[in-house]
Each structure stands twice: as C-alpha cells, then as structure tokens.
C-alpha positions in Angstrom: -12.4 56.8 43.1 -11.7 54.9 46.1 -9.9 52.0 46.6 -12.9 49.8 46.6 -14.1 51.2 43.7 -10.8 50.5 41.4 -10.9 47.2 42.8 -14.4 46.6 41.6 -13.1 48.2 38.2 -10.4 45.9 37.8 -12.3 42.6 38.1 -15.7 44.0 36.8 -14.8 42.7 32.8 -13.3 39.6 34.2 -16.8 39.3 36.3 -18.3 39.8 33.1 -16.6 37.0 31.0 -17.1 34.3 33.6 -20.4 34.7 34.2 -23.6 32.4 34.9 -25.3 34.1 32.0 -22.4 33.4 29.5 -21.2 29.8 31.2 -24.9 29.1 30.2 -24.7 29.9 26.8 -21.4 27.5 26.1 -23.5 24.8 27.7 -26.3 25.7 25.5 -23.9 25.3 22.3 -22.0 22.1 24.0 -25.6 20.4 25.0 -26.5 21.0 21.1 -23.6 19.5 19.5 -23.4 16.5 22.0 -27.5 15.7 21.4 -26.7 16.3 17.4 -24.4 13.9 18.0 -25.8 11.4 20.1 -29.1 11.4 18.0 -26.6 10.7 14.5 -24.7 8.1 16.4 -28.2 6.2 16.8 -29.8 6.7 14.0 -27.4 6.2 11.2 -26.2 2.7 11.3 -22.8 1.2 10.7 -21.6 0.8 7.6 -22.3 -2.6 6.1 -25.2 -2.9 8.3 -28.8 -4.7 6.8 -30.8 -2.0 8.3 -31.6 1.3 7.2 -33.4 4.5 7.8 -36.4 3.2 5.6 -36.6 -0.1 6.9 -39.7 -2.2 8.0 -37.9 -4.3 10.4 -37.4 -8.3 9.5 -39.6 -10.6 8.4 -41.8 -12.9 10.3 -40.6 -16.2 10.9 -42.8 -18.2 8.9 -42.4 -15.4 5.9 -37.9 -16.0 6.8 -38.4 -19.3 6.5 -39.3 -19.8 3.2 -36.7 -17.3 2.4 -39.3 -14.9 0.4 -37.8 -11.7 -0.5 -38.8 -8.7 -1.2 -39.4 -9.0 -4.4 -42.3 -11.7 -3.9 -44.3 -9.3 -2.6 -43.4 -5.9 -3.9 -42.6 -4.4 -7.4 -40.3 -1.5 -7.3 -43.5 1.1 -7.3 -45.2 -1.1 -4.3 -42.1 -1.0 -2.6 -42.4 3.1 -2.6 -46.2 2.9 -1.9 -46.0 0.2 0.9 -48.8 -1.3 -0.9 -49.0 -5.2 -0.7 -50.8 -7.6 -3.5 -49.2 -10.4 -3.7 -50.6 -12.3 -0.3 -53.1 -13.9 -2.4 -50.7 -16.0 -4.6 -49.4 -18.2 -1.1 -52.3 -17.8 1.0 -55.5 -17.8 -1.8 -58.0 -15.3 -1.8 -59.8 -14.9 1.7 -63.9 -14.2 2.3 -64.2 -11.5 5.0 -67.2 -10.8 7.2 -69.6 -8.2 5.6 -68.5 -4.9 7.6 -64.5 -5.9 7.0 -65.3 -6.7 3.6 -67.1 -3.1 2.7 -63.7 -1.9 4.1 -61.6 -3.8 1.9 -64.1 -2.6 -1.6 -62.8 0.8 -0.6 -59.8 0.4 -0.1 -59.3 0.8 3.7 -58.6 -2.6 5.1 -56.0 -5.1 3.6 -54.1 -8.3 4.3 -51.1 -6.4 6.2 -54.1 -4.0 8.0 -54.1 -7.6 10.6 -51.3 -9.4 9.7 -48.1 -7.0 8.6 -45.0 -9.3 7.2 -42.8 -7.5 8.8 -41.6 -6.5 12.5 -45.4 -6.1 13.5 -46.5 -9.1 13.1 -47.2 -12.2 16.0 -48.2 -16.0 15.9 -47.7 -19.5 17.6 -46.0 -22.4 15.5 -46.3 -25.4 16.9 -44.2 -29.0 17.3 -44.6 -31.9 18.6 -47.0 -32.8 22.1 -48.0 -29.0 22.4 -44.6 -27.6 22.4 -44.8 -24.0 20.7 -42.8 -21.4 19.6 -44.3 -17.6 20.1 -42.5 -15.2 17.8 -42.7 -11.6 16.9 -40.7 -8.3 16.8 -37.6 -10.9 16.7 -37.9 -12.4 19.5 -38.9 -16.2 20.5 -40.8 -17.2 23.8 -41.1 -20.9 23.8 -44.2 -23.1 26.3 -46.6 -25.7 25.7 -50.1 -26.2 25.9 -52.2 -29.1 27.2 -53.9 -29.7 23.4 -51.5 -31.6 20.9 -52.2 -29.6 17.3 -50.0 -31.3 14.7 -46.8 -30.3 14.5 -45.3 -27.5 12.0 -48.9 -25.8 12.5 -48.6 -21.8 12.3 -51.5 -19.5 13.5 -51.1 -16.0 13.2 -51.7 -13.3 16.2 -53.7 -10.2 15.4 -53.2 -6.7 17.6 -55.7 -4.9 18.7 -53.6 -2.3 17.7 -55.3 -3.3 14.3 -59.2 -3.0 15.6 -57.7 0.3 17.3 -59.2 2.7 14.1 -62.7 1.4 14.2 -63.3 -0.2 17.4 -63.0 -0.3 21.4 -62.1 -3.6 22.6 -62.4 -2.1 26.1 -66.2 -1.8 25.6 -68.5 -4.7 26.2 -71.0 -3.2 23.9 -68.8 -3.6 20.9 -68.5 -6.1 19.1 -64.8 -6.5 19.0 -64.7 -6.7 22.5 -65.8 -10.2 22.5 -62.7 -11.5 19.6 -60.0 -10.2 23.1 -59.1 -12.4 26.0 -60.2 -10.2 28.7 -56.7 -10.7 30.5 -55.3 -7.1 31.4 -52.3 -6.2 29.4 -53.0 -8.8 26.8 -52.4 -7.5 23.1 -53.8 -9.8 20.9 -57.4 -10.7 19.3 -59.1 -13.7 18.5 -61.1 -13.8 15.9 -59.7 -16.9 14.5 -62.9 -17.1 12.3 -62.8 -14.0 10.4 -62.2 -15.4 7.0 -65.2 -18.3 7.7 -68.8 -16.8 6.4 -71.2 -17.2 10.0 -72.5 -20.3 10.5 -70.7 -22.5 7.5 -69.8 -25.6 7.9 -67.9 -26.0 4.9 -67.5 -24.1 1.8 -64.5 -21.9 -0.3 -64.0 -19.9 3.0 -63.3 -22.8 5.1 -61.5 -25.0 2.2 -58.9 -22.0 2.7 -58.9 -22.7 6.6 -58.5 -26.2 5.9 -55.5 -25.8 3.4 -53.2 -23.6 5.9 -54.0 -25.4 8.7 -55.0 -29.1 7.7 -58.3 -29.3 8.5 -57.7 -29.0 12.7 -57.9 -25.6 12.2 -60.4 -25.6 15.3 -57.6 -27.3 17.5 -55.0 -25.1 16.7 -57.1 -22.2 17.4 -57.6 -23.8 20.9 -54.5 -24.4 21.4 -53.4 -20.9 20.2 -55.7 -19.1 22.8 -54.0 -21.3 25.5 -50.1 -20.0 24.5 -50.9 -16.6 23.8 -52.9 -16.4 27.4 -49.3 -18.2 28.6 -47.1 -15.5 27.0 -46.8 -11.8 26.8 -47.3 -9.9 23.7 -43.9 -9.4 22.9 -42.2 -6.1 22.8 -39.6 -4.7 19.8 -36.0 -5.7 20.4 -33.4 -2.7 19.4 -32.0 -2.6 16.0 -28.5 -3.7 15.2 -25.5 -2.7 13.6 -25.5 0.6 15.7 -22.2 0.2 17.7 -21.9 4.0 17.9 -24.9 3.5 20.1 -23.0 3.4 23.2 -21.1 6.6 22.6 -24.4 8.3 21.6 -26.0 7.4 24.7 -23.1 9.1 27.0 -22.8 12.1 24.7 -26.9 12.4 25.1 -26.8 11.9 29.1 -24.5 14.6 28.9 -26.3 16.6 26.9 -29.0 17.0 29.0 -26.7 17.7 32.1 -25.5 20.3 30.1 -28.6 21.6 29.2 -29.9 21.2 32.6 -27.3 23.3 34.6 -27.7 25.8 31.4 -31.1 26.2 32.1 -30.6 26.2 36.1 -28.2 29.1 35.7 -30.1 31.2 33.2 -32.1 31.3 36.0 -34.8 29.7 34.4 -36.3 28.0 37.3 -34.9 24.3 36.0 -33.6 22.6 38.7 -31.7 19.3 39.1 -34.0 16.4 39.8 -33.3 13.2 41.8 -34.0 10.1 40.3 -37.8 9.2 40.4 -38.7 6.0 42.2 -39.1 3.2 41.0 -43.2 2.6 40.2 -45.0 1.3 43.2 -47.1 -2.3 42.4 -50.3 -1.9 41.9 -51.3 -4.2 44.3 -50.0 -3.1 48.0 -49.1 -4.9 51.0 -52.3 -6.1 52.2 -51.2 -6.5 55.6 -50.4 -2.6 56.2 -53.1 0.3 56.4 -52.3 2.3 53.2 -54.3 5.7 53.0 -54.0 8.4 50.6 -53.1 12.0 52.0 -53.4 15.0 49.8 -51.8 17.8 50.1 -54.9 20.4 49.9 -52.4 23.1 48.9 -51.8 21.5 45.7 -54.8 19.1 44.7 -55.9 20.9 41.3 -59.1 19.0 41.9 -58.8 16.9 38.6 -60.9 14.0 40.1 -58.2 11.8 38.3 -57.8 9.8 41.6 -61.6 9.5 42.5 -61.6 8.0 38.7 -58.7 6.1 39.1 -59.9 4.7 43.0 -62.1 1.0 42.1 -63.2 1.5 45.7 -65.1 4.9 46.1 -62.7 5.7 48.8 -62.3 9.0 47.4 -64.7 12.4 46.7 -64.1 15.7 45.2 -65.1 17.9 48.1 -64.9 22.0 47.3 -62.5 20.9 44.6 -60.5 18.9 46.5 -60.1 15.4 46.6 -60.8 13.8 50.4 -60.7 10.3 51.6 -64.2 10.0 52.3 -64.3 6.1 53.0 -61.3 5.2 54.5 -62.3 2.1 55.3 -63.2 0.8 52.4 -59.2 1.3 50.9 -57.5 -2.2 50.0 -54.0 -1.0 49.4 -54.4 -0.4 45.5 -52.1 2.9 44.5 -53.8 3.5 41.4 -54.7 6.5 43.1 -51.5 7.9 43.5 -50.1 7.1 40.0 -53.2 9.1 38.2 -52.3 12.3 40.5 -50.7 14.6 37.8 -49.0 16.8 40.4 -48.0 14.2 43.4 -50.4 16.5 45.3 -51.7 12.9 46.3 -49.3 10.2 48.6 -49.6 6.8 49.8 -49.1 6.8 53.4 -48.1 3.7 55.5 -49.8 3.5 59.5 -51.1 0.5 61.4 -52.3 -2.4 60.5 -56.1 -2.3 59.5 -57.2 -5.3 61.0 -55.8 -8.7 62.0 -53.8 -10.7 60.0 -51.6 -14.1 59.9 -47.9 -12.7 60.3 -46.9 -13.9 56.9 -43.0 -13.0 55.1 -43.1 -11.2 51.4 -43.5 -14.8 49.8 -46.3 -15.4 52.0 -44.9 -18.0 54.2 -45.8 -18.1 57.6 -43.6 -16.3 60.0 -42.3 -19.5 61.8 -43.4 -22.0 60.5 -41.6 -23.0 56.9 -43.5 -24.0 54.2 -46.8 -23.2 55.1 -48.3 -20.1 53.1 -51.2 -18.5 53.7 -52.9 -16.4 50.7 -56.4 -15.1 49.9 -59.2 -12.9 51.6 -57.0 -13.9 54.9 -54.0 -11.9 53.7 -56.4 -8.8 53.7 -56.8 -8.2 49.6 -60.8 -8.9 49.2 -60.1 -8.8 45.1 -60.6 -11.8 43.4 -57.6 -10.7 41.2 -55.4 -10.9 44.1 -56.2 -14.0 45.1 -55.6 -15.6 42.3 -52.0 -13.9 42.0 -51.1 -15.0 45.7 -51.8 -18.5 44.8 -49.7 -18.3 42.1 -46.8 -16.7 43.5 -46.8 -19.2 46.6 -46.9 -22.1 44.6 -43.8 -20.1 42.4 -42.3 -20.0 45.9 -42.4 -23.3 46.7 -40.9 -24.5 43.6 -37.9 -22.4 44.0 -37.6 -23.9 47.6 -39.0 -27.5 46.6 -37.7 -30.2 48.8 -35.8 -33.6 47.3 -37.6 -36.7 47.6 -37.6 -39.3 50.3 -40.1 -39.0 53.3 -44.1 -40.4 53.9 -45.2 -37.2 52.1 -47.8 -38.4 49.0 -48.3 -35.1 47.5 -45.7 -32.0 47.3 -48.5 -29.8 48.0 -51.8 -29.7 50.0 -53.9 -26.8 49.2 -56.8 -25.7 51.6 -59.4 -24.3 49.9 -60.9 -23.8 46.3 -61.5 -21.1 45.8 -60.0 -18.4 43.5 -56.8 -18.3 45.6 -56.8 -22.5 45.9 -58.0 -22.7 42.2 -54.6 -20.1 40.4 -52.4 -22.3 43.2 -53.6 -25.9 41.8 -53.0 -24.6 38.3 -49.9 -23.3 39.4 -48.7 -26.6 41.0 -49.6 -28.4 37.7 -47.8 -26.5 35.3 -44.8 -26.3 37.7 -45.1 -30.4 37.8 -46.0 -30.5 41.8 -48.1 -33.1 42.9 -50.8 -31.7 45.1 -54.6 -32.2 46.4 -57.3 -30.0 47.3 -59.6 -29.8 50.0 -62.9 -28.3 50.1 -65.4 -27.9 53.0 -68.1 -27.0 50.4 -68.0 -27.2 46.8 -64.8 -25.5 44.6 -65.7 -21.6 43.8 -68.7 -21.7 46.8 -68.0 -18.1 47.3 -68.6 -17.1 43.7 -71.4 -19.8 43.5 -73.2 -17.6 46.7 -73.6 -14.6 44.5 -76.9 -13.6 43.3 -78.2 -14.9 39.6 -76.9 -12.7 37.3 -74.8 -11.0 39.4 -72.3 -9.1 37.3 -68.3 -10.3 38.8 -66.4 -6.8 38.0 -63.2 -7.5 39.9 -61.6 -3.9 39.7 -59.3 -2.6 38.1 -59.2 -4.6 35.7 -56.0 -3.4 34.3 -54.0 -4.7 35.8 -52.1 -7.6 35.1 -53.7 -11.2 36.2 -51.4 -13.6 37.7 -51.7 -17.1 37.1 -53.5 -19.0 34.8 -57.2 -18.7 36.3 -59.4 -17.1 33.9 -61.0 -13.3 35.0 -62.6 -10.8 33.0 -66.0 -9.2 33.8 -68.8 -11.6 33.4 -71.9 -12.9 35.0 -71.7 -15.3 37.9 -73.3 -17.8 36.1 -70.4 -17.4 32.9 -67.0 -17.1 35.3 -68.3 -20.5 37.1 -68.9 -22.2 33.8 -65.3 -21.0 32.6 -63.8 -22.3 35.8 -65.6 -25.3 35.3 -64.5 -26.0 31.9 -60.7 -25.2 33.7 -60.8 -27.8 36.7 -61.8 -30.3 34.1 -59.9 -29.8 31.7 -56.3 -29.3 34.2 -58.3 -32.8 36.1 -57.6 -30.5 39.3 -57.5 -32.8 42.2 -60.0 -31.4 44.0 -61.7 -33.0 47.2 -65.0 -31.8 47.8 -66.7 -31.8 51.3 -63.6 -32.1 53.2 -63.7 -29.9 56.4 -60.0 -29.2 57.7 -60.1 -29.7 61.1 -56.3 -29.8 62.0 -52.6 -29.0 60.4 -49.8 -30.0 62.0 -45.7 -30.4 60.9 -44.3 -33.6 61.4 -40.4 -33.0 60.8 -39.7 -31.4 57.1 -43.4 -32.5 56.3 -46.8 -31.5 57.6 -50.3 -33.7 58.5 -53.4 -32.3 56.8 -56.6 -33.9 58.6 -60.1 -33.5 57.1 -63.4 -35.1 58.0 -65.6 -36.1 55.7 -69.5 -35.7 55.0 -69.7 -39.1 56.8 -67.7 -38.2 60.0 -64.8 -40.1 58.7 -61.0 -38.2 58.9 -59.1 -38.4 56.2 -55.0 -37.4 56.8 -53.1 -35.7 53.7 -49.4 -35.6 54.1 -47.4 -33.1 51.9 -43.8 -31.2 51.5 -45.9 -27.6 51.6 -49.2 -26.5 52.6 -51.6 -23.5 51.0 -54.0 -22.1 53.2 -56.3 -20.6 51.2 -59.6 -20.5 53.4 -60.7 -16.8 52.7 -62.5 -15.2 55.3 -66.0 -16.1 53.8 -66.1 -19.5 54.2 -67.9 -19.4 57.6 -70.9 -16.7 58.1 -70.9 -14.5 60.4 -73.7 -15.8 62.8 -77.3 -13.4 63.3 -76.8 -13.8 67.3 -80.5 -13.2 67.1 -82.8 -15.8 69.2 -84.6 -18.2 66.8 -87.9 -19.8 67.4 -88.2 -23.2 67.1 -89.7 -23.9 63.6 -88.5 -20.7 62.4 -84.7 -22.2 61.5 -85.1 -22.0 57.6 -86.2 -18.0 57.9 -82.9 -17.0 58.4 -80.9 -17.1 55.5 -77.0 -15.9 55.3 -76.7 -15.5 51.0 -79.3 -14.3 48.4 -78.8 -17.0 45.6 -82.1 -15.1 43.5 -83.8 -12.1 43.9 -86.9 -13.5 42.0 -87.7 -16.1 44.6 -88.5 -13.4 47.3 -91.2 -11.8 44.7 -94.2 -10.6 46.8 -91.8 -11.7 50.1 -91.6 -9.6 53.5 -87.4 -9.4 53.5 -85.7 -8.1 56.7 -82.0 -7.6 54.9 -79.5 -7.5 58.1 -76.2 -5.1 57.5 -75.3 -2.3 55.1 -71.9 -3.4 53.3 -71.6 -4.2 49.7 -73.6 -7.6 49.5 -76.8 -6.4 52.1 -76.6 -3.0 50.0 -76.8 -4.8 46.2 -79.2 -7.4 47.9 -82.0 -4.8 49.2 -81.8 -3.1 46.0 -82.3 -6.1 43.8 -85.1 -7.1 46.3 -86.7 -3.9 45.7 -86.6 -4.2 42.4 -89.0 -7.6 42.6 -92.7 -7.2 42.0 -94.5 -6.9 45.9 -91.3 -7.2 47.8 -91.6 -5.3 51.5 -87.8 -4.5 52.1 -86.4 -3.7 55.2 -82.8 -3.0 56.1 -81.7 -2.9 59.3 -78.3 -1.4 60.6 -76.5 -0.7 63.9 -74.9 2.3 63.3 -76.7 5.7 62.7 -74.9 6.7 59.2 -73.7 4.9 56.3 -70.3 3.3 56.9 -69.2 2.2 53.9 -69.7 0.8 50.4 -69.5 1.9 47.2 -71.0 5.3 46.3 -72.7 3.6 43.7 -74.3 1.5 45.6 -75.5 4.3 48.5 -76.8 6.5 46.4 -79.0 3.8 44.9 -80.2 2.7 48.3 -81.0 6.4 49.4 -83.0 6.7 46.4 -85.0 3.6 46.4 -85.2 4.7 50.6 -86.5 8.5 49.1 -89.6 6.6 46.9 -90.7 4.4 49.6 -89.3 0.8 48.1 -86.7 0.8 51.4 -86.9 1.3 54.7 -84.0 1.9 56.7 -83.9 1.1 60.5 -80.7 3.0 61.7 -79.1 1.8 65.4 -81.1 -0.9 65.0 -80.7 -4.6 66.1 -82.6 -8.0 65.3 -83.0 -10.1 68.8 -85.7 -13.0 67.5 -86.7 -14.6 64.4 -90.4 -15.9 65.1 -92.8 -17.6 62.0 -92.9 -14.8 59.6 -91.9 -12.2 62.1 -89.2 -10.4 63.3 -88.4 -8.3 66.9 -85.8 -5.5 66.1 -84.3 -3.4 69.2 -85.0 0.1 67.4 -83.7 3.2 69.3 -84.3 0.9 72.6 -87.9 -0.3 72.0 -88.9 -3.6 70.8 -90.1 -3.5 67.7 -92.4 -6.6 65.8 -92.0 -6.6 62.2 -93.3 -9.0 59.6 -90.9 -10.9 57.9 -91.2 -13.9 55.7 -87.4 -13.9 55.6 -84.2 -12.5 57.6 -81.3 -12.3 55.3 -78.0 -11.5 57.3 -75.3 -10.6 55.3 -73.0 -9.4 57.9 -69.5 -11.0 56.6 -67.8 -13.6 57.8 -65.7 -15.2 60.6 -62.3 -16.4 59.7 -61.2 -19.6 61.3 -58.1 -18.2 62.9 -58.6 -21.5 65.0 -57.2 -23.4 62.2 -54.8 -21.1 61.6 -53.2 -21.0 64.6 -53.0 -24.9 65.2 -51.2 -24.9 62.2 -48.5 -22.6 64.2 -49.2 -19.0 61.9 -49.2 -16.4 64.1 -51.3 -13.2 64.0 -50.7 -9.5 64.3 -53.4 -7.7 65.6 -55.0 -4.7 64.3 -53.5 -1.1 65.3 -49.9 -2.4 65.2 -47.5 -1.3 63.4 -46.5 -2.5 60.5 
C-alpha cells in the first residue's frame, strides 16, 4: 500500500464518524427533543393556572359580569356534551325566522350556533352620550357613536363565521349577504331582527326585544352598526399562565435550525431561507409605474393572477400569463401575492403620467400643509380615494398647529367628492374644524354615472379606509347612502363654489372661490385638501359646433333610455364610451356609432371589449377606427375617416374622452409636478 493509501486508511473511520450523514442524524434526534419540548412548554400550563387543555376560553363580559358560572348553564353531562339549555331561563324563549327555525326542530342551530358564551363571542355595551365599549376574545376597544342609546345597553355581535355552514355572505344573491356591512375585512352580521317575526310591530317576539333592550332596541341597533363599522373584529389574545412559553419558543426556533441544516446536509435539497419580506400594501404608490414581469420560465399558467388582477391587465397566452394591457395597471399587487411560485414580480420604472410631486403623507413637496389626494395622485379607485382623504386629514392631526392666527377653520377641503367626502368625516371625528368647497354638487362624479349603473370598486377586499360607506351597489343606492352620511355628520359642505386661487399667507393659507353669482368668497385655514380629481372638468370635443347645434354635444350619459330610437355618435373607446355604446345598443331603435382615433383597441376591460366586438359582429355597433369628429351640425355629424370627410347623422355626440385636470390651480397653490417618463 502506498503512503497515500495508509493515510487514507488511517483517517477513513474517523471520516466515517464525523460525517454529514451522521451529524444529520443527531440533529434529527436534537430537533425532535427540542420541538417535543417546546410544544409541552406551550401547551401544558403552569401549575395553578385557570386554564386548561379543555377549556372554552373566558366568558363574555356581560355573562362575567353577573358572575354566572358554569354551573348556570351546564350540568355535569352538558358540560361533557357542550350542549347548552339553559339560555332561555335569562334571556326567555326567542321566535326565529322560518328557515332558522326548521334548523333549530332538528337540532342543528342553537342559541351558542350565533352567540357562544365563551371566547367566541362579540358585542357593543354602551354608556353614557354614545360612549361604547367593544369586547370579545378578552379584549376591550373603546369609541363612540353619534346616536345616544341609553346607557348600560348591550347588543350582541354575530360572525359570519356562524352563517359560514349554510350561507355565502360574499354573494349578492344570497340572502345573508344583505344582514353584512359590505366593508372588506369586516366580521360581523347584522341581522339584528332575527328573533322579530317579518313585518310585526309588536307581539311575544318583540316583547323579548323590548325587555333586553328597553324598548330602543331600534336605536341601539343603529348605533351598534356605527361602532362595529368604527372597530375591527377583534382577534384572540394568547392564553395565560404559560410562563414556560418563552423557553418553548427558543427551544422551537431551534428546533427548526436543527432540523433545517439536518435536512440541508442529508442532502435533501432543503436549503436555508432568508427572511421573506414583509407583505407589500395592496394599494401601491400611485405616483410610480408598477408593471408585473413574469418570469416565462416558471409561470405554471395557473391564471391565479389574471383572477386576482380587477383591471384585466393580465391574459393567459400559450399558458402563460402576459401583461396584455399595460396601461390599464393602477399599482394594485394583488397580482403578485396570488402567484403561487413568485414566477410573477412587481417591477418599479417611470412615472406613468404626470403627477403633483407629493411626500408619503401626501403633502406637497414644498409647500407644508397642503395635501393633494384623489384621481390627481394617479389611483382612479374610488376605494383609494376615500383612504387618501383619510390618511391626510390623520396627517394633519398629528402635525395640527396651536391656536392664534385669522385662520376660521383648521381645514379647507377642495372638493366633494369621495376623496373630499372620507377627509370631512375624517376632520369631524378627529374634532377639526373645516369647510368644503364644491364647483358642482357633492359626489357629481358618481352622480354622472348612468341610471342603474352598477359602482363595483375593485377589489373589494381590501380594507376601506375611513368612514365613507362602499360596497357594491347601484349609483342610485351609494348616493342615497352618502346622502344619508353628509346629513347626518351636517358636513359643511359649500356647493357651487369654483376655486379659482390658493395661496399661503405665513403658517396659514387663502382659499378664494366664486360663487354662482360672480361673487368671491375667501376661506382661511391651518391646512388645505385638494381633492379636485381629474374629472371635474371634461375633456373638450375640439370638434367645430354649429350654431344652434350647442346642446348635441353631450360629455356624460345620465340614461340610456332617453336616447331610445336616437342616432348616437359615442366619441372614445375607454371604459365609460365602451359601457355607454353598449347600453345604447341595448335601447329599442338606437343607431350607435363609435368613433376612435386609433386603429386597435387600447384599453379597457376585457369584459367590456368583448362585449363591444360582439354587439360590433351583429350589426348593433359600428366602429369607425382612426377616425376623428371635426363639426357638430343639427342632427349631423362630419367625421375625418381614413382622410375623407365623412357626414353622418346624429341626433347626439356623446364624448367621453376623460378629463382635464386643473394643474392651473394646482400650481398657483405652489405643488409642483413631475412629469411623465421620470423616474421615480
């Protein structure tokens, strides 16, 4: 043997001994002790502790405090069973609604099915001038409303974790959908009413009603639906009495290291992870272009992002996922979290068009105190609006000014519409003074929408910011709940107030509005809100307009019924020109006509194009690619097609072909603007 070789014979059984395959094995064997460990150290509590293995978790408050123990409500074979009878000797027997009630014959629904008396459970107790007290899982979040229910008033809070076995609250169709707020993220049902028989005025089912809740049961209600849209559902706190929770934490991070680099050196392909980042928001920075990329080696062509995507910016193509309208993407990641694989990124370029140079609080960038949220930021969605005007006004209180100074109002807000509207409400729970002012009417951009025009403000998961009602409704139903909110909150809004200048005076600024009558109001205040939007003003036909023919060109369709039997020249091919042809063509002897400068489809939701290709395919459209309108006569029209002249009839232009934002305005209040391209 050679010297080599009786040196590789003389550390070969040490080689053997120390090896990965055996170093694995010990950290096998030390991972599985540690995680034994570490899951006894959690579970068993201390000794001496209330809880146990079998516990339910503590009572609710009201149930704690009137002291009731267990044995009020459970024998010693109902304490086994978890069955509970003995609701009916506080509470009095309850009528339920027929459906609920076959359930409860059979045995399937009971008392605790909606309201457990135990860690489960939720509910509002109220005190004096609206002050409540919202309680569950142990834990206390206190508010007030603006209704005054007597004081010492409890109303219980029912999850839809309880409506989960039979129903979708999700679905508009069923009927449980209409007993949840609509807010994204919000927990709790109410049906208030359940144990009322339809339509009774008064009767055994109400007398119960009336005894818990003192005959105002109505008024609590109310005023329960107000702090539970205030609050969170609250989440479990940890159990107590577990002080070798601690250790049992470290000996299970350890565990899994050891496991980990067991694995790893097994050769097992498991290899050490960093830390994943933290989640991104869903709502991006509206001010940067943010467009997937997907990595085409990896996309498993799922379609979970063209699902996940509320603006058709994505397609399955081959398999694949692409970014077919690129356009058309308003910084919402949804897209990204669905991806299973992270095959799919978020991707950070210039800027997609021009926007006011505003700071992460939304303050314009030289000029303090003055925020700028809404449509202008460059997040269309009316759910971002209304959490932009919340958060500036949340800003502003964290920076609000001492007294002294001519300022009447801490802050002015420009504009009412959803972005003014969540910052008024904002201001007034935050006790701000402020004013509003309107060019129009409050909500004119909602109130421009087409009858019946169903408001889906995408995706509606997630969470709403502010206190501005949203859920998917008709126009004609959000308005009337916005209504019912300005009046009740008495928001100080101006109506028909054009802002024609802002300018700071020292610490404080000069709003000046004219009025219908030419007259110019000045507003001083601490802070300013612009929330102007970008729709306020319409983007102008440039078309030449016979004299006479004026009132033929119209810039919003308020009813599609009102054209019926109509020659309608629809100008553009986003969104709004798309849904208005094809609610046009949908009217008994409408002539529709859309007109377009470019040769293709731009953008717009799928939905939408492949409903105007197929009303184009049976003859109901017709589309007029690179095509442009140059005069408006009586009842006709002259459209530039392919470089002719063209005279079409046409009882009515409608040009929906956006709007022009009033950067003027802006920058004579100081904001600055970065222009599209940049960036970031």
């Amino acid at each position: 043997m050679s010297a080599e070789g009786e040196r590789r014979a003389r550390i070969a059984p040490k080689a053997r001994t120390t090896s990965d395959r055996f170093r694995g094995r010990d950290a096998w064997i030390v991972g599985g002790v540690a995680a034994v460990a570490a899951v006894a150290a959690v579970l068993v509590p201390a000794r001496g502790s209330v809880a146990s293995l079998g516990s339910p978790g503590p009572l609710t408050r009201p149930h704690a405090a009137k002291g009731i123990a267990c044995a009020k409500c459970h024998d010693e074979g109902e304490a086994r069973s978890g069955r509970v009878t003995a609701c009916v000797g506080c509470h009095g027997a309850h009528a339920l609604r027929p459906g609920h009630g076959k359930l409860a014959d059979a045995g399937r629904l009971g008392c605790a099915t909606c309201h457990p008396a135990h860690g489960g459970a939720q509910g509002v107790t109220f005190s004096a001038d609206g002050a409540f007290v919202r309680w569950g899982h142990g834990s206390e979040v206190s508010g007030k409303t603006t209704l005054s229910p007597p004081a010492g008033q409890t109303v219980a809070l029912v999850s839809t974790a309880a409506c989960a076995r039979c129903h979708d609250t999700t679905d508009r169709l069923d009927p449980a959908a209409r007993c949840v707020s609509g807010r994204p993220g919000d927990r709790a049902t109410y049906c208030f009413d359940e144990h009322q028989k339809l339509g009774a005025a008064a009767g055994p089912s109400r007398a119960v009603c009336d005894k818990q809740h003192g005959g105002t049961l109505h008024l609590a209600w109310e005023a329960a639906r107000e702090a539970s849209q205030r609050t969170e559902w609250l989440a479990p706190t940890k159990p107590a009495g577990t002080p070798w929770a601690p250790a049992g934490a470290a000996l299970g991070a350890g565990a899994v290291a050891l496991l980990a680099v067991g694995l790893a050196r097994r050769g097992l392909g498991v290899r050490p992870r960093a830390a994943p980042p933290a989640a991104p928001s869903p709502v991006a920075d509206g001010a940067q272009r943010k467009l997937p990329v997907i990595d085409t080696s990896r996309c498993i062509g799922c379609n979970a992002c063209v699902d996940a995507c509320p603006f058709d910016v994505l397609e399955l193509d081959r398999f694949v996922a692409v970014v077919a309208r690129p356009d058309d993407c308003c910084g919402v990641v949804l897209c990204e979290q669905a991806c299973p694989n992270g095959s799919l990124s978020i991707s950070t370029g210039e800027l997609r068009e021009e926007r006011p140079a505003v700071d992460a609080s939304l303050q314009a960038v030289g000029v303090p105190g003055l925020y700028v949220v809404g449509d202008l930021t460059g997040l269309p969605l009316i759910k971002n609006a209304i959490a932009q005007g919340a958060r500036a006004v949340q800003a502003i209180h964290a920076s609000r000014p001492r007294g002294g100074g001519k300022a009447t109002v801490d802050v002015v807000i420009v504009g009412a519409g959803p972005a003014g509207l969540s910052a008024a409400l904002a201001a007034k729970s935050k006790d701000l003074s402020c004013v509003v002012l309107e060019q129009t009417t409050f909500a004119a951009s909602i109130r421009r929408f087409p009858r019946g025009k169903v408001v889906y403000d995408p995706p509606l998961d997630l969470p709403v910011e502010g206190d501005l009602w949203l859920k998917e409704s008709t126009k004609e139903e959000l308005l009337a709940q916005w209504t019912r909110i300005v009046r009740r909150h008495a928001l100080p809004i101006r109506e028909h107030r054009r802002v024609v200048a802002v300018r700071r005076e020292g610490d404080e600024f000069v709003v000046e509005a004219a009025t219908e009558g030419g007259a110019i109001e000045a507003h001083r205040g601490r802070r300013v809100v612009l929330a102007i939007g970008k729709r306020g003003t319409p983007r102008e036909l440039g078309a030449t307009i016979a004299k006479g023919a004026e009132s033929r060109v119209v810039y919003s369709l308020a009813d599609a019924a009102s054209y019926a039997g109509s020659r309608v020249l629809v100008v553009g091919l986003g969104d709004s020109a798309m849904e208005a042809a094809v609610a046009l063509a949908r009217q008994p002897g409408t002539q529709v006509t859309l007109s377009y400068r470019g040769a293709a489809f731009a953008r717009g939701k799928a939905k939408n194009i492949d409903e105007v290709r197929r009303l184009a395919a049976d003859g109901r459209i017709k589309l007029l690619w690179e095509s442009e309108v140059v005069r408006v006569g009586d009842g006709t029209a002259v459209v530039r097609h392919e470089g002719v002249d063209k005279t079409l009839s046409a009882d009515v232009v409608l040009a929906l072909i956006g709007g022009v934002p009033s950067w003027d305005l802006v920058e004579s209040a100081g904001v600055g603007r970065v222009r599209a391209g940049a960036a970031p």
